[in-house]
Structure formats: C-alpha cells, structure tokens
N, C-alpha and C positions, 0 to 999 in steps of 0.2 A: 491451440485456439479453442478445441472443445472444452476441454479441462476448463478454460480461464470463463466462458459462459457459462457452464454447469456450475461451477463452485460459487459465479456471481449471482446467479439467482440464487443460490441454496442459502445464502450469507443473508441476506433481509428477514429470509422466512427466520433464518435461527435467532435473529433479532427479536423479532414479532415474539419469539415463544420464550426467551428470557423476558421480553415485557410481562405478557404470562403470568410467569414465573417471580414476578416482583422486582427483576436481578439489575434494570435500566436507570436506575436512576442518571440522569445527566450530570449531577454534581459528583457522585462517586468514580463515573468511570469504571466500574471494575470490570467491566465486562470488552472492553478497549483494552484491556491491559491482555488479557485471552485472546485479541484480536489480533496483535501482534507478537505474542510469542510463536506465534506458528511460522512466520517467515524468520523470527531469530534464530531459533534452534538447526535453520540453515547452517547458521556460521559452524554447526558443530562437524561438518562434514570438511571446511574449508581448513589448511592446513598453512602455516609461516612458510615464505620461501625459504628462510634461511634454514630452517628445520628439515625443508624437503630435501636443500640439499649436502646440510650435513647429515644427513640421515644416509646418503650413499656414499658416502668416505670410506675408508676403511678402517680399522678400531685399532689398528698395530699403530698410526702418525703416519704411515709410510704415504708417501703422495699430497702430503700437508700443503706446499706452494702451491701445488698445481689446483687443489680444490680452493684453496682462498684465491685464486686468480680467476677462476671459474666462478665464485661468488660475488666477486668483486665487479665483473666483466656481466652478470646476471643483473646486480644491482644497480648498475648505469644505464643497461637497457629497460628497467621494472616501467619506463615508462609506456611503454608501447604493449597493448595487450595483446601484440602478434606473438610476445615473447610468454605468457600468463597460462596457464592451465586456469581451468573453472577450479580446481580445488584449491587455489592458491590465494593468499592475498596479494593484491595489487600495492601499489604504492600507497604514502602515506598521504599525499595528498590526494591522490582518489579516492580514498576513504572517506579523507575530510568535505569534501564537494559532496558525497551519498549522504553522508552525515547532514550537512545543510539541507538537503531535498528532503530527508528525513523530518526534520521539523516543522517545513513545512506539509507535509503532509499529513504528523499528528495533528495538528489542528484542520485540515480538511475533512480528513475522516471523522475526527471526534463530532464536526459539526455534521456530515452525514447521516453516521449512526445516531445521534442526538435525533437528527429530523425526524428518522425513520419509525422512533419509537415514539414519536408524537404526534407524526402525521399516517402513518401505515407504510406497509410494504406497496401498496396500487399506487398509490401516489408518489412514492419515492424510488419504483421502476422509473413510473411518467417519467418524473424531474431528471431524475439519476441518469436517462439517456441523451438530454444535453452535453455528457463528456464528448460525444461525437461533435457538436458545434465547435465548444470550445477547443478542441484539439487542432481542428480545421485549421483555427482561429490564428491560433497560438504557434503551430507548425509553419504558418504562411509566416505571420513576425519573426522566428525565431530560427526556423529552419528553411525558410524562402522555399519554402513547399507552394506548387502554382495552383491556383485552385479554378477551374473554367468557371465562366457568369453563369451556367447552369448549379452547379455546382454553388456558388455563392447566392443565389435563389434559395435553392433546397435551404442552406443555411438559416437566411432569413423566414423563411416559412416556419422552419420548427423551431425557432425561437421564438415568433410570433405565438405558436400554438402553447408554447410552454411558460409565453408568462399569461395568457388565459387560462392554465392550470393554473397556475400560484394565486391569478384572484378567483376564482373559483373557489378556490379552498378556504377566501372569506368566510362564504355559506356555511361551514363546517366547523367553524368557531376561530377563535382568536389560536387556540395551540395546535392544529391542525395548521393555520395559516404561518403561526412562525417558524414549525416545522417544513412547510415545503419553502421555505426564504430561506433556512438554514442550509436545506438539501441542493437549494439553487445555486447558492455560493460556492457552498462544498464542495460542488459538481465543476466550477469552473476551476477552484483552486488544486482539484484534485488531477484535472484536464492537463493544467499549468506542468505539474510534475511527472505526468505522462511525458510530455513534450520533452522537458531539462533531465530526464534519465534517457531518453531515447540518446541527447544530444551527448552524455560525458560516456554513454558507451561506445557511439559510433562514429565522432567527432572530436578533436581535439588531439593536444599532443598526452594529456594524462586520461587513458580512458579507464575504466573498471566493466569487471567479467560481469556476465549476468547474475551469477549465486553470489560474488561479494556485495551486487548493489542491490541485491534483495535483502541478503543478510544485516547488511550496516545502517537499513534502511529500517529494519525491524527491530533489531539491540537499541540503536539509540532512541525510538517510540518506548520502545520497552523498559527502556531507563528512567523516561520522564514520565512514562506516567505510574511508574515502582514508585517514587519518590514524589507522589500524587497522593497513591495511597496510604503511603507514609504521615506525609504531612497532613493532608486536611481529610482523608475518609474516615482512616484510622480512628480519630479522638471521635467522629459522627457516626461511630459504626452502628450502635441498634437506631440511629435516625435514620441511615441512610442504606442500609442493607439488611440489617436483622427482622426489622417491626415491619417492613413490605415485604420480608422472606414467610412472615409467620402469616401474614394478613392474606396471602395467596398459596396456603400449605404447602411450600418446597423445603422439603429437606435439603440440608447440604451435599447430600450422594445424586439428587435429583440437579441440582445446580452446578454439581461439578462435572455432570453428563452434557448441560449446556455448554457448560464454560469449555471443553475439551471437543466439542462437535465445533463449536467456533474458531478452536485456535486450528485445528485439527483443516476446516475449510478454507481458511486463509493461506494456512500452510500452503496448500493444492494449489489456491487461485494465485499466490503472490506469483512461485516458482514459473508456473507457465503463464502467466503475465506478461514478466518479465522478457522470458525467453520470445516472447511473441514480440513484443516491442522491439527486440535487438535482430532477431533473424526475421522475423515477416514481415514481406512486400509490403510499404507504405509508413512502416513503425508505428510510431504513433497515432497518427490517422486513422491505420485499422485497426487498433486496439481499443478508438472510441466508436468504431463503424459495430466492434462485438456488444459493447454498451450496450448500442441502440439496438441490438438484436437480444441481450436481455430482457428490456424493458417486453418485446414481442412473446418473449417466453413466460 
C-alpha cells in the first residue's frame, strides 16, 4: 500500500517533467507506451503451466502416463486459482477477461495522462482523487459493497467539491479546463477497472493471479499503442516528437532517462496495486481511499 502511493505521486511529477522535456504530445503517445511497458515486462517472470510441468518429468520417457495424467488432471482444475502459483498462467479465458479490462483502461489512462499535461499535476491530484467516489460507487453496483448514509454523504460532498474544481479551471483557460474534464472521466473510468479486476481475481468460477492480471493488462496497452506509434506517429515524427524535442533542448539520452523513470514507476505502482486490490481489506474501495491520500501528499 505504501509502494502503490509513493509511486502514485511520483507518476504525475514524471509527467510534468517530460512536458518539460517536449516529450507529451497527446497525438503521439509515446510516452503512454513507457507507461505500460513497466507492468509488461511482469509477464517475463510469469512461466506456461505446461512448461512448469513438463519441465519436472524426467528426460529418460520413464513415467510418461503418469505426468500427462498429472497435466491433464492440472488442466481441468486451471480454472480455479486455488490451484495457480503467481508464476504461472492462468487459463485462457482469464487472460482474455484481463485482456478486455485492458482496453479499457488504455483509453482511461491515456485520457489521464493527456489531462495531466494540460491541466498540471495540482489539479490532476485534485480530480485524480475522485477514484475513491467512484469505486465506492462502482463496488456498491457491482460488488453489493454496503456503503452507510454517512458514508454516501462524504461521497456526495466530494463530488460536490470536485466538480467546483473542474469549473474553476474555466478561469485558467479553455486547456487547462479540457484537461481537468478529461482527468474527470478518466478518473471514473479508471475507478470502473479497479472494481472488474478486483471482481475476476476474487470472484467467479475463472479467476486470474495477481502478476498475470497486471501482466496481460500491460502487454495488451502495450500492443496498442506499439502499433499507435507505428501507424500514425511514426510518418509525424519531427511534427510530433523531434521539433518539440529541439524547441525544449532534450537530447535523446535525457528522454530516454524520462521515458525509463516512467516505465520504471509504473512497473512499482502497477505490481502493488494490484496486490493491494486482491489481498487488502476492502479491495477496491481502499485502493481508491490510497488515491485520495495521494492527492493529500
């Protein structure tokens, strides 16, 4: 839980300083693609069942029925993650559910970080600790989480307070203002998938560990926006990353210190995150209660 606030403040500031740096543009992305290679490179620790467990066979054939009955009898149970080690993959449809949250969540975050570099990091604490409403929100619909009328007070209140931030940041010009509407959104959509990872790891008949649904969660961000930068940054590259790299003097060794302190942060916040949402009292709920104690830090 400390890891997952320390890394969460750290992640805006490193934002602000590729702003800086030139490195934000919002059509490019490239700095979202750094963003989630850090939880990818999970996967590299994560191992195939099948592999784990022909990996202890024996190399003579001798005992050949009894280990493919053993796989066989492993692979009936792959549903249930009482049977899963964290280094393992889960099933194929658990993947595929992380995979979907996945998506949803590239487009949360990209509108996020978009905010963040248009509206600042003080303003996008503010917003950014509405994941605590929404989760409330979200966990009561989805996981019949009870919430007391004290409790749903508090709620109304600081959602009261937080869309007097968003016009307030009228004052501050038109991109300061689409930026905290962007962080607003983000902020509930991002809530949403707090809630539906808490629910396929600790509910259901197909659940997944916590390092595969951080892992599958960061490969497939990582795909879409590899093939982001492909398609459309690529052919814009001195529009959309060179002439604002030169216009703000970063060299490429100075942006590739950002770009790896970001993926580097992520890496830290996804992992115990995660772990927080699946083992700590309240899941989801206090995963957005650490939010609102970012915004306080």
């Amino acid at each position: 839980a400390t890891l997952t606030v320390l890394t969460g403040v750290t992640q805006p500031l490193l934002i602000t300083v590729a702003k800086e740096y030139g490195l934000t543009d919002p059509r490019a992305q490239l700095y979202m693609l750094f963003y989630y290679i850090g939880p990818a490179s999970i996967s590299l620790s994560i191992r195939s069942r099948c592999f784990s467990h022909r990996s202890g066979g024996d190399d003579d054939g001798s005992g050949n029925d009894e280990e493919k009955s053993t796989l066989i009898n492993s692979t009936a149970s792959s549903d249930d993650t009482t049977t899963l080690s964290e280094n393992e993959w889960p099933s194929g449809y658990s993947l595929l559910k992380a995979a979907g949250i996945a998506a949803i969540d590239i487009f949360a975050q990209s509108m996020n970080y978009t905010g963040v570099s248009m509206a600042g990091p003080t303003i996008f604490a503010i917003i950014y600790s509405s994941v605590t409403i929404w989760t409330a929100v979200y966990s009561r619909v989805l996981l019949h989480r009870k919430l007391t009328p004290y409790q749903w007070s508090g709620v109304g209140i600081v959602f009261g307070g937080l869309t007097l931030t968003c016009l307030h940041s009228l004052q501050l010009g038109p991109k300061v203002f689409l930026g905290s509407c962007l962080i607003f959104v983000g902020s509930s959509i991002h809530a949403l998938v707090y809630v539906i990872s808490e629910y396929i790891m600790t509910r259901g008949k197909f659940r997944i560990t916590v390092r595969a649904n951080c892992a599958i969660q960061g490969l497939v961000a990582c795909i879409a926006l590899l093939l982001w930068q492909i398609v459309y940054t690529r052919p814009r590259y001195s529009e959309l990353i060179r002439q604002p790299m030169m216009e703000a003097g970063t060299s490429w060794s100075k942006a590739l210190v950002v770009f790896l302190g970001i993926a580097l942060a992520n890496f830290i916040h996804s992992i115990s995150f995660f772990y927080t949402l699946r083992h700590f009292p309240g899941g989801a709920v206090s995963a957005g209660v650490l939010k609102g104690l970012q915004a306080v830090l």
